[in-house]
C-alpha positions as CSV (number, residue, x, y, z in Angstrom):
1,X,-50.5,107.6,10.1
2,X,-46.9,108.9,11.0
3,X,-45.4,107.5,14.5
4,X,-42.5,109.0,15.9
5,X,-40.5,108.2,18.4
6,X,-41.9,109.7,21.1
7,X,-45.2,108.1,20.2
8,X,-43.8,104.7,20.3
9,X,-42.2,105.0,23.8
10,X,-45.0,106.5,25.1
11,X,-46.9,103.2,23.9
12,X,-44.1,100.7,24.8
13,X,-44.2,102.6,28.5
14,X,-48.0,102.6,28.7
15,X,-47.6,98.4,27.8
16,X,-45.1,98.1,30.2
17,X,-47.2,99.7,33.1
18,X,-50.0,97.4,32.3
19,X,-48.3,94.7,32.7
20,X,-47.1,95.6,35.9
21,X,-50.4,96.6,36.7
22,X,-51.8,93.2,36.1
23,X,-49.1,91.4,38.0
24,X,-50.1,94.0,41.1
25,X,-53.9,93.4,40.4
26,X,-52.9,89.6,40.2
27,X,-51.3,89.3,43.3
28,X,-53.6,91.7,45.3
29,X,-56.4,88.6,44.3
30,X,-54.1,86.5,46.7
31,X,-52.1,84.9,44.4
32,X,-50.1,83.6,47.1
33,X,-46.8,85.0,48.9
34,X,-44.4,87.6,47.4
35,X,-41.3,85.3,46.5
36,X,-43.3,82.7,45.0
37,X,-41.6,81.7,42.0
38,X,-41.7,82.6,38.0
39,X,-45.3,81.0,37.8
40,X,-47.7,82.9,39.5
41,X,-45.8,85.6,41.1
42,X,-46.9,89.0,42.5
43,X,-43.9,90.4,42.2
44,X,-40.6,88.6,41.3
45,X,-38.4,91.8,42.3
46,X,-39.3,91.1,46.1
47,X,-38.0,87.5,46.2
48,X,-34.5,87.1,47.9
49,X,-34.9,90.6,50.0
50,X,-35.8,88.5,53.6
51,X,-39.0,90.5,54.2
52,X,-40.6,90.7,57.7
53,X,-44.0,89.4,58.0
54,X,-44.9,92.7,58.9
55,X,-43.2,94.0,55.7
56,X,-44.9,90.8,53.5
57,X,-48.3,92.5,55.2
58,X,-47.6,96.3,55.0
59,X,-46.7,95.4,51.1
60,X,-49.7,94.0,50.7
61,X,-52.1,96.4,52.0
62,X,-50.4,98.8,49.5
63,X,-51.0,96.8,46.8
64,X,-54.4,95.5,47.9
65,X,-55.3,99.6,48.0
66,X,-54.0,99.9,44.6
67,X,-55.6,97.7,43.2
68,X,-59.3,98.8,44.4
69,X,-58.4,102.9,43.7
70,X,-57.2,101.6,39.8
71,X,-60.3,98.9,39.4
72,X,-62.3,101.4,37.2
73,X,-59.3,102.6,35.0
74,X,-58.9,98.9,34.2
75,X,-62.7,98.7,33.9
76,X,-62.2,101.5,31.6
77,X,-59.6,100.2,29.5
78,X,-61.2,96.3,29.1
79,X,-65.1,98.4,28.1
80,X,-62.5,100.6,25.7
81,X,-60.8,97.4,24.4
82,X,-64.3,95.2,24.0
83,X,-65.4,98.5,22.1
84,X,-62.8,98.4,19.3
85,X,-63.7,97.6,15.8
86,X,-61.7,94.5,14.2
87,X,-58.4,95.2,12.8
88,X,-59.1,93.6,9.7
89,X,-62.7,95.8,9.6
90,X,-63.3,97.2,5.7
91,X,-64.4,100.5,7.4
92,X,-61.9,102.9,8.9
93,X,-63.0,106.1,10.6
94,X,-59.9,108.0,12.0
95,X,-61.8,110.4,14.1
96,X,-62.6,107.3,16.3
97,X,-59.7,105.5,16.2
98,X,-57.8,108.4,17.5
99,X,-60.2,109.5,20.5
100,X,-60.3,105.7,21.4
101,X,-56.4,105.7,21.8
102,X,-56.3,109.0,23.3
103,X,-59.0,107.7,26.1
104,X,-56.3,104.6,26.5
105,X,-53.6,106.9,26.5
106,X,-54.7,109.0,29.3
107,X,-55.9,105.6,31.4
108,X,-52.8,104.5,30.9
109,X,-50.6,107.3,32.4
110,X,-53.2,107.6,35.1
111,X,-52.3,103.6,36.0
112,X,-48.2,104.4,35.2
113,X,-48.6,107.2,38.0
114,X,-50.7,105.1,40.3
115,X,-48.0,102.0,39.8
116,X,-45.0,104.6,40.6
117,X,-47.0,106.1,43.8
118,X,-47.3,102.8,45.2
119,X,-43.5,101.2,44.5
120,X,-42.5,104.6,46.3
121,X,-44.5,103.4,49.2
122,X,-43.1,100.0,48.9
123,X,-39.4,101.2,48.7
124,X,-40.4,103.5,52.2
125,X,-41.0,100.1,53.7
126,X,-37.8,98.6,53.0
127,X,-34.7,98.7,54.3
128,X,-32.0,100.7,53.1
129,X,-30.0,97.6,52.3
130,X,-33.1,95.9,50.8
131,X,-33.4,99.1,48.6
132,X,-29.6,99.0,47.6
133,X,-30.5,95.0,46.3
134,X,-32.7,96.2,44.1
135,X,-31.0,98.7,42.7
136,X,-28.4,96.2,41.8
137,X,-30.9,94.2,40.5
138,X,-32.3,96.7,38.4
139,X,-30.7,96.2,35.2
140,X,-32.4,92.2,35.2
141,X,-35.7,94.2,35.5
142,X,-35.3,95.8,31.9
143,X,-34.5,92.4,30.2
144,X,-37.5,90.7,31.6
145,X,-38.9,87.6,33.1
146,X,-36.5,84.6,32.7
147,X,-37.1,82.4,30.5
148,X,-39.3,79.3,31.3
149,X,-37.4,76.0,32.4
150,X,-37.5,73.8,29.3
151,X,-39.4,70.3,29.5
């Protein structure tokens, strides 16, 4: 099987938004308040922005929503996952393999476009100057989570 290019950003996008996902599902669970720190966090990219409690609570309910309107798509995807023959499996049917990832696929882009909907209704909350701090901040969000403190 050939990947291009395309392919492989599609899947390294589709990763990305789960993980995001998770961190939303995560912190919707009440996981605790939005600038908690590295371990734990809902998300990291609201610490330091001086949120109003009515902000910390309009946030939430946006993410509280998303995570109940995306519960079956991750339903979806773990029953898809559980469903998957081992990697190491003698037997290989390609037909499956393929409809299985398409099925991801389209989960997937269905949670990227739910995750995008709901940071534009968290940017809407914000001020224009907390906006303009995340955008500065923005090129830290590509590299990653920091590193963990060394013991």
């Amino acid at each position: 099987m050939k990947l291009s290019w395309k392919t492989l950003g599609l899947a390294a996008l589709c990763v990305s938004a789960l993980i995001v996902m998770t961190a939303a599902v995560v912190f919707s669970q009440g996981q605790g308040d939005l600038r908690r720190g590295p371990r734990g966090e809902g998300l990291p990219f609201l610490r330091n922005l001086n949120l109003t409690d009515a902000q910390k609570a309009e946030i939430k309910k946006i993410m509280d929503s998303e995570a109940a309107s995306t519960k079956d798509l991750h339903d979806q995807l773990r029953t898809l996952h559980e469903s998957e023959p081992g990697p190491f499996s003698t037997t290989f049917d390609e037909g499956s393999v393929r409809a299985a990832a398409e099925a991801r696929a389209k989960i997937e882009v269905e949670l990227h476009v739910s995750h995008a909907r709901t940071m534009s209704q968290i940017a809407n909350i914000l001020t224009a100057d907390q906006r303009a701090q995340l955008e500065a901040r923005r090129p830290q969000f590509r590299e990653g989570p920091p590193p963990p403190p060394e013991q």
